[in-house]
N, C-alpha and C positions, 0 to 999 in steps of 0.2 A: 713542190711536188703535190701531189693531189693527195697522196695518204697523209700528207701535215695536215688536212682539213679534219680528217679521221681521229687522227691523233690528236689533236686537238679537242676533238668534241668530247672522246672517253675521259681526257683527263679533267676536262670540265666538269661532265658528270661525275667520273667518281670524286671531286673533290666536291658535291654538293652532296651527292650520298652518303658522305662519310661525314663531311662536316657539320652539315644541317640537325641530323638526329641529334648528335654530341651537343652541341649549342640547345636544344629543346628539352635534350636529360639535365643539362643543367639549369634550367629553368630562364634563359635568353631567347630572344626575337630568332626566328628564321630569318633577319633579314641580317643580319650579324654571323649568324652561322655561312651565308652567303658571301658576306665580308669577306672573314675571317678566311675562306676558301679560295678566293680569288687572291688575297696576298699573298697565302703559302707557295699556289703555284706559280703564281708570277714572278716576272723577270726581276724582284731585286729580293727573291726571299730564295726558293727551289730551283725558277726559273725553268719549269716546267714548257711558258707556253710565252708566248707575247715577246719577242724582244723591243719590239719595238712598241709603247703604247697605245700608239694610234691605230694599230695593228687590232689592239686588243679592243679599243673604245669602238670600232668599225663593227665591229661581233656583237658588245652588247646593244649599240644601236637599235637593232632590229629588236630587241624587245621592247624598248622606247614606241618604238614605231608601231607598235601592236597593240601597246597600254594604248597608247592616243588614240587609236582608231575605236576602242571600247569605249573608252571615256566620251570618244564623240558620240556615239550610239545612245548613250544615257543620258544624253543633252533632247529630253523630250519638253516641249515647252511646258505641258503641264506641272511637270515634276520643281522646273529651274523655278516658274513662279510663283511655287509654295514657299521658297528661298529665296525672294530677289530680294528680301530685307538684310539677308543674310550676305550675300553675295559683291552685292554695290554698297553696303555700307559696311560689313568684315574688310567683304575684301578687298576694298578701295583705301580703305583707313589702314590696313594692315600694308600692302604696300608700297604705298605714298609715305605713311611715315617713316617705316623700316630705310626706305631709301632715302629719304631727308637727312636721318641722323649720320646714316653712314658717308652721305654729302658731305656734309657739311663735317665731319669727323674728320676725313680724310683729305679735306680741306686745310684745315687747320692744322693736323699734324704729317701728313704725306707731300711733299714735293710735285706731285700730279698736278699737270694742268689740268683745266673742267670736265673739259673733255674727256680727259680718259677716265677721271673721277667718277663723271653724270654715268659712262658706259659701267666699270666696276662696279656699284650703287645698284645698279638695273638687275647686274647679272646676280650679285647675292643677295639682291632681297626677295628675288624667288624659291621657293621653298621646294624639296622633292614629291611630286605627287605620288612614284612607284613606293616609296619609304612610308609615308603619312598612309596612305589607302590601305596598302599592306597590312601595317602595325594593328588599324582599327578593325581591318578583319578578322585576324586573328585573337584578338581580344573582344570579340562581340561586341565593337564599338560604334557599326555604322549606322545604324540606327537611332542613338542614344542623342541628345544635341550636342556635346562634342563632336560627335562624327556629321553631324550634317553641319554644324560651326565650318570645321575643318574642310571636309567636300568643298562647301560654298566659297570657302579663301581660293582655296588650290585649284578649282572652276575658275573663279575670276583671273588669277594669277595667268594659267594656260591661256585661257582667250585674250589677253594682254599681252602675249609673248608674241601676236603677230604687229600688232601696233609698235610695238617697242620693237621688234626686227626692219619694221618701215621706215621706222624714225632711223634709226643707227646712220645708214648713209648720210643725213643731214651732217651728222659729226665727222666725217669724214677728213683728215688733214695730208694726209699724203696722197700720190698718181696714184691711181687705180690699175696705171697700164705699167707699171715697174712689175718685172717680172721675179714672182717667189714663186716658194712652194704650194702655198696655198691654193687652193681649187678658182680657179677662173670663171666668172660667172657669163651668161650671154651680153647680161645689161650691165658687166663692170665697167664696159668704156663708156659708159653714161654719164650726164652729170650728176649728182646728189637727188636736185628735187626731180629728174626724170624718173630715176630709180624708183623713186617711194613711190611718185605713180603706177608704174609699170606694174611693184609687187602690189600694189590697193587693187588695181585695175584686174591681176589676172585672180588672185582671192575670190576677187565677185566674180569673175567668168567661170572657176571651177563650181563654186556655190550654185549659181543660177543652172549650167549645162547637166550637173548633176542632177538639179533635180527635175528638170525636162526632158533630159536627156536619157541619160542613165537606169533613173528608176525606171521609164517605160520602158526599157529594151530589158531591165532584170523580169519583169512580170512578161513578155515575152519568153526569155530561158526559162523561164519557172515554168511556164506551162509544157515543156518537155519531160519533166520530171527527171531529167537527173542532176542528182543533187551533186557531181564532183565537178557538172559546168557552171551551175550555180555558183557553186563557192569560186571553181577558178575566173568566174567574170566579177564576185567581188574583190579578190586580190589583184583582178586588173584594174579595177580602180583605183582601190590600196597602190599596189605599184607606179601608174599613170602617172596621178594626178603624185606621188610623190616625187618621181624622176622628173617634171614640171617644175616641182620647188625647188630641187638641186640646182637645175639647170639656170633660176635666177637665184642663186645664191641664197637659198634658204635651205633649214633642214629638214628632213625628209618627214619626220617625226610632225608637224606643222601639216603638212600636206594629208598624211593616213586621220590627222584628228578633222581638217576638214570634210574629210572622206566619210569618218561618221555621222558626222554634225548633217551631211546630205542625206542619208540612210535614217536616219536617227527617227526622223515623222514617215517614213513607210513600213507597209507591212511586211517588209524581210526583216524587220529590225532583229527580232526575237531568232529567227531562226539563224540570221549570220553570228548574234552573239551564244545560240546555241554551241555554232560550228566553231567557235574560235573563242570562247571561254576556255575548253580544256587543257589549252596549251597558252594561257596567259600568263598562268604558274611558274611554269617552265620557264618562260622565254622572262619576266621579269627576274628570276631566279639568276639567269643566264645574264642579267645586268647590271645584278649586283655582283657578282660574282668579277666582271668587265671592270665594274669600279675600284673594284679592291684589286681588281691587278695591277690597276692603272695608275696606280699612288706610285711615285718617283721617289722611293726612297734614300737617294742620291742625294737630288733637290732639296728635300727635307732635313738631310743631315747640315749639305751646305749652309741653308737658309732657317735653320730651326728657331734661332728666336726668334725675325720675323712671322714665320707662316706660323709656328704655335702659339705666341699673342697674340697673331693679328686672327688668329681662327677662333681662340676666344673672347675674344672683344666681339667678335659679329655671331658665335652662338649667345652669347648675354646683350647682344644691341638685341636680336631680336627675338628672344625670350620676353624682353621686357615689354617690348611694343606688342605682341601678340599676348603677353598677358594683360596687360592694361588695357586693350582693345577687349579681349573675352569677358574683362569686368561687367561692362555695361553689356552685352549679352547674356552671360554666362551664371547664375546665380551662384551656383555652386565650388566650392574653391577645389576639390577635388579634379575636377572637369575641367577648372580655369586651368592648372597646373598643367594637364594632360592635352590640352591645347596648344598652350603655349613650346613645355617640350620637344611637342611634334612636328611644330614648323620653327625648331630653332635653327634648325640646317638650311644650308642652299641646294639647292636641285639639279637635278640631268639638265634644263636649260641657263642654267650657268655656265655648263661647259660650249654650251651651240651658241650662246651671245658672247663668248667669252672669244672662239673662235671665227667668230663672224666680224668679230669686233677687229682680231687681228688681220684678216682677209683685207678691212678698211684701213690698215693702219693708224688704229686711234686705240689700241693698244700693244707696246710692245713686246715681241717674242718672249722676252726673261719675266717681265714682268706677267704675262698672261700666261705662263707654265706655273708660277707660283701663286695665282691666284687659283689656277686650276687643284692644284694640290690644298689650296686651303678648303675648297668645294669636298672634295673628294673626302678631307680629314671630318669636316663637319660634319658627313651625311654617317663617316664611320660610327663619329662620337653619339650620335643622336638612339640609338638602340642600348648604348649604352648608357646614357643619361634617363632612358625612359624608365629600364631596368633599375636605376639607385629611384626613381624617384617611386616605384612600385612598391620594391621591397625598404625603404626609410622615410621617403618625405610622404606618402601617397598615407598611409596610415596616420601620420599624426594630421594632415591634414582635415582629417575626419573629424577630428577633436575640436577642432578651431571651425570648419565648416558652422556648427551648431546656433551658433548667433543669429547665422546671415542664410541660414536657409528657411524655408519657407514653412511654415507653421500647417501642423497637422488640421484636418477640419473638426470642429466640436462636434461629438455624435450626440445624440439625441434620441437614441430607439435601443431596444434591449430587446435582442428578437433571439430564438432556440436557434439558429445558423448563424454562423457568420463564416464569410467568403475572403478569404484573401488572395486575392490576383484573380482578377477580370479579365482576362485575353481570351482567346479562340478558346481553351480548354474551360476557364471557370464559367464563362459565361453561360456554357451549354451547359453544364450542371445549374446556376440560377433561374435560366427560365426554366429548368425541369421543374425546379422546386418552387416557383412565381406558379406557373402553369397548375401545381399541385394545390393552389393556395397557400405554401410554407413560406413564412416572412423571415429575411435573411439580410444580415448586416456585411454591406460589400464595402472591402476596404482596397485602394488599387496604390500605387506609387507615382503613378503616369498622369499628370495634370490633364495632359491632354484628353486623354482616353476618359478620364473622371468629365471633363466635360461633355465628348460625345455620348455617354451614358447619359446623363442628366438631360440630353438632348430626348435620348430614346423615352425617357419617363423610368427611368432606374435612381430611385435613391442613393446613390456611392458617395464613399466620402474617401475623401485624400488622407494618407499616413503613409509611415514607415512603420510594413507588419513589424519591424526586428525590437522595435522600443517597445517597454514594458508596457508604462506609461499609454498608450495608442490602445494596446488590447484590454488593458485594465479599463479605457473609457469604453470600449466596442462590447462591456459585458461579459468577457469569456469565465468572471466568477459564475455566471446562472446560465450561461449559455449549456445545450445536449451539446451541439455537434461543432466543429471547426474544419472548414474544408481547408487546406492549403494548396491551392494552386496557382501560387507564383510561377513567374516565365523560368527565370533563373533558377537553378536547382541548389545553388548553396546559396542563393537567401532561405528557399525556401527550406532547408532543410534548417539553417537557423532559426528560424521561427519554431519549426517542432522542437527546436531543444531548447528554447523559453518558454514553449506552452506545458511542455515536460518537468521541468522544473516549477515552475508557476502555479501550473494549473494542471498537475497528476490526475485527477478524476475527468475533466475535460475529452470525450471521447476525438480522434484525430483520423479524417480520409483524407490521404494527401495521394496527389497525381507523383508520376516517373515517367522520366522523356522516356527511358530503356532500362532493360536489365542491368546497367554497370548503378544506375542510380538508384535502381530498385536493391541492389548491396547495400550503399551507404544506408539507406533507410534503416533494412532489418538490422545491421550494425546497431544502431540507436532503437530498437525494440518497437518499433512502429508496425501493429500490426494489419492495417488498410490499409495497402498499397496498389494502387490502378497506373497499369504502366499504360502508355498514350499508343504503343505500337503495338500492343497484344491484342484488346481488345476489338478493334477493327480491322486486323488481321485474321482473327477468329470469324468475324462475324460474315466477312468477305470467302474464308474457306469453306464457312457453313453454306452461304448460297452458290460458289461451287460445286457443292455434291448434289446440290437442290436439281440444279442444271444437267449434273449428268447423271440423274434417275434418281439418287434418293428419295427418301421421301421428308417431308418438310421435317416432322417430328423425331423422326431420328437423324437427320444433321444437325438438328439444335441440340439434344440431348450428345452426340459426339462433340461438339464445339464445349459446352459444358463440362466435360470431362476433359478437355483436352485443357481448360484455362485452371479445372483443380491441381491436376496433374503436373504442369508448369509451376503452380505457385506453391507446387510441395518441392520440386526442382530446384526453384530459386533459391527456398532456404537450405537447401542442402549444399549448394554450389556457394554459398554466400561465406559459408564455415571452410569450403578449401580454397579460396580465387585465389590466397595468397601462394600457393601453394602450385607453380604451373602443372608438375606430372599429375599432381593428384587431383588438378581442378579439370585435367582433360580428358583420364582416365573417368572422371565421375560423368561428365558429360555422353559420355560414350556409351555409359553402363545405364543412365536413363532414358537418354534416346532409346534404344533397344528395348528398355522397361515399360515405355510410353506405347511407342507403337506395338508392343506384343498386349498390354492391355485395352489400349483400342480396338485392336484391330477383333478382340476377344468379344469387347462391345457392340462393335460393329454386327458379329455375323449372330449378335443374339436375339430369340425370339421373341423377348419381350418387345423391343423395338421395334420389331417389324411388324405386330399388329395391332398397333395405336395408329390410325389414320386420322384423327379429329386432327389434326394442324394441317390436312393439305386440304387446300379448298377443291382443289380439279376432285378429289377422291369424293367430297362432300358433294360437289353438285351432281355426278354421274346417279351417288345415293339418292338426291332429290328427283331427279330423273325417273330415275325406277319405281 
């Protein structure tokens, strides 16, 4: 019936509405709250929705299909070549060898002939890219070298899953033309090496037609301006070029990441991932959610000592390869750890080689339902393995990290500032203070960043603001001032509570992303606090009023009043937040406070006959 599609969708949502927050108050991944959602309601817990799995794997697909078409979008070549070190030597090492061991493992203690070996090997030494991408954004990781370490694997990994779906028919041991359940492909009554041509041959014809094709006719609809044909002619490609890959027996997920990968160097890039970021959320939500219903708890009881050793045998095969591999990348053990955890699981395309695999008969039904469950058991375990290694192993790793990390640079100057954290916010305060002629000791954490300074003609030196040791060389015994403008707001708030300690007479200006941070601070008695969103919020409503008539010197003089007023707010809200009736009752009684003192400002005479700040008032006077 067509209300089961209905019915289905609300309890999907509400079981991520409900389960998601729970799982993020207790301090776990959203991607586990996802889990955790999709087993409750599914066929072997509540039995809510899915009786049949495939049912349910058919549903989350489509978020698959949506990530790869992003992921293809972000495949810009400038980007990939700042990483092909990363890329061809992570991700080729990482898995070649993952799949070697498990060769050759499975070899020696499994019954499997090669064949279906070399295929299982293939399918779990891929790792989830929805799971790993997720994790690190939610953790401010993408940017960090773990997160581009990891990108780079799971980049390589994806673009390998079409080679390796090419190859599969070579293994091929049973008729193509026996009739199952399984989806019939146009080119299954092919031989073997026709097949692999056929799928090589039509890749490059979507690739090529795409980009001569396609894009000139999207710069065509674009020039009509509206933007709901736009989008629906890039989901005709999305769709096309993936109903193309079904039809030779691939999956569809392969075809939408093509689809970016064409899109990816022109100029819709940005605005199709505009259109279709806001619901990537969702729909990957919506595929974790798919996987955790789709665990065979049946299966699992039947076959539990197999699928539970043999699931942990292949999270610790390739934990270990992916940390030994991060060695030689990776300096830091913290980060090696956080690497390796993240690609100890196998992936969504375990399940589409795993299936494609059976389609070829070079794996069997029983055996490829229990490899699927061992996929699915992995990607469970791995939010829960990242979670013990945060709150126990992640910590003492810090401790042992100190050998083998990278030595702070020897300062050599004793200047009245010093700067801690150089990014977009410290930096504009140093050339204020360069520009003023004030000489200031820059300290950053970011090797990189330390060198493109050093590029600009900026003296920086590398440390960890958080060590005593670091600030004790940088001067802060004779130093006036200490900016703290670290990116991260709990290092940087750790540093104020060493300089505190430390160095009590040490005057302290430290930045606030926002009001919640501008809390923690006055909690700790800091009395400089410049929040990043206030001040050119102000500075932007002052020339607002500039615009519509004011005159220059009384919107700067309002803007001024309106930043004391807030920072007399702050601390007052700062003493109830805990407190929700009281902290919104307060909020309510200062808004009202504010605007009736403004507004008292506003309409007063002094203000209104100070013209020296407007130039148009100035020149009319020269005129005269």
């Amino acid at each position: 019936m067509e209300t089961d599609y209905l019915f289905h969708a609300i309890i999907y949502l509400s079981a991520a509405v409900v389960c998601v927050p729970i799982a993020k108050k207790l301090g776990m991944s959203s991607i586990l709250g996802y889990l955790l959602a999709g087993i409750i309601i599914g066929p072997f817990v509540l039995g809510f929705i899915g009786q049949e799995s495939q049912d349910i794997m058919r549903f989350a697909e489509f978020g698959v299909v949506m990530m790869m078409f992003l992921i293809g979008l972000e495949l810009e070549p400038g980007k990939i070549w700042k990483i092909r070190k990363f890329i061809l030597g992570m991700g080729s090492l990482q898995l070649v060898g993952t799949t070697l061991v498990l060769f050759i493992g499975c070899l020696l203690f499994m019954d499997w002939n090669w064949k279906t070996t070399l295929a299982i090997s293939l399918a779990l030494a891929l790792s989830s890219t929805a799971i790993v991408l997720q994790s690190l954004k939610e953790k401010g990781l993408s940017d960090t070298s773990v997160g581009r370490s990891s990108f780079a694997v799971l980049l390589f990994q994806d673009i390998t899953v079409i080679p390796i779906l090419a190859f599969l028919p070579l293994l091929a041991t049973g008729n193509p033309n026996t009739t199952n359940d399984t989806h019939q492909s146009l080119i299954s009554g092919f031989q073997s090496w026709l097949q692999t041509l056929i799928v090589i041959g039509i890749i490059l014809i979507i690739y090529f037609s795409g980009r001569f094709l396609f894009v000139p006719l999207l710069r065509i609809i674009a020039k009509t301006r509206l933007q709901e044909l736009f989008t629906a002619s890039a989901l005709l490609l999305v769709v096309g070029v993936s109903c193309l890959m079904h039809l030779i027996g691939l999956n569809p997920a392969l075809g939408t990441f093509m689809a970016g990968v064409v899109l990816a160097n022109s100029e819709f890039r940005h605005e199709l991932e505009g259109d279709i970021a806001p619901f990537k959320g969702l729909l990957l939500g919506l595929f974790f959610i798919g996987v955790g219903a789709s665990i065979n708890f049946q299966l699992i009881r039947d076959n539990s000592l197999f699928i539970f050793v043999f699931g942990a045998i292949l999270i610790l095969v390739k934990f270990l390869v992916s940390f030994a591999i991060s060695k030689f990348y990776i300096n830091k053990m913290d980060q090696n750890l956080l690497f390796a955890f993240g690609l100890s699981q196998s992936g969504e395309f375990g399940f589409v080689i795993t299936s494609f695999c059976v389609s070829l008969y070079i794996i069997p039904n029983i055996l490829a339902n229990q490899i699927v469950a061992i996929i699915a058991m992995s990607m469970v375990a791995t939010p829960i393995l990242q979670l013990i290694n945060e709150r126990f192993i992640y910590t003492n790793s810090k401790i042992k990290e100190k050998e083998n990390k990278k030595e702070s640079d020897i300062i050599d100057e004793h200047n009245p500032v010093i700067i801690a954290g150089f990014g977009h916010f410290g930096s504009t305060v140093g050339r204020l203070l360069r520009a003023s002629n004030v000489k200031s000791t820059i300290l950053d954490y970011d090797s990189d960043r330390i060198d493109v300074l050093r590029k600009m003609g900026f003296k920086a030196h590398y440390g960890d603001a958080t060590r005593l040791e670091l600030l004790k060389a940088a001067g802060c015994e004779k130093a006036k001032l200490f900016i703290a403008a670290i990116d991260n707001p709990t290092v940087n708030l750790q540093v104020i509570k060493i300089l505190q300690k430390h160095y009590p007479n040490l005057k302290i200006l430290t930045r606030a992303r926002n009001r919640i941070d501008a809390y923690e601070l006055i909690d700790h008695k800091v009395d400089h606090i410049y929040r990043e969103t206030l001040y050119s919020a102000v500075n932007m409503g002052v020339d607002a009023l500039v615009v519509l008539g004011h005159r220059r010197y009384t919107a700067t003089r309002h803007g001024q009043q309106f930043i004391k007023y807030d920072e007399i707010t702050t601390l007052k809200l700062a003493e109830k937040r805990h407190d929700k009736a009281a902290y919104l009752v307060t909020i309510k009684e200062e808004i009202e406070l504010l605007e009736q003192l403004l507004k008292s400002d506003l309409d007063s005479q002094v203000a209104a006959t100070n013209h020296s700040w407007d130039s148009e008032h100035l020149n009319k006077k020269m005129r005269k």
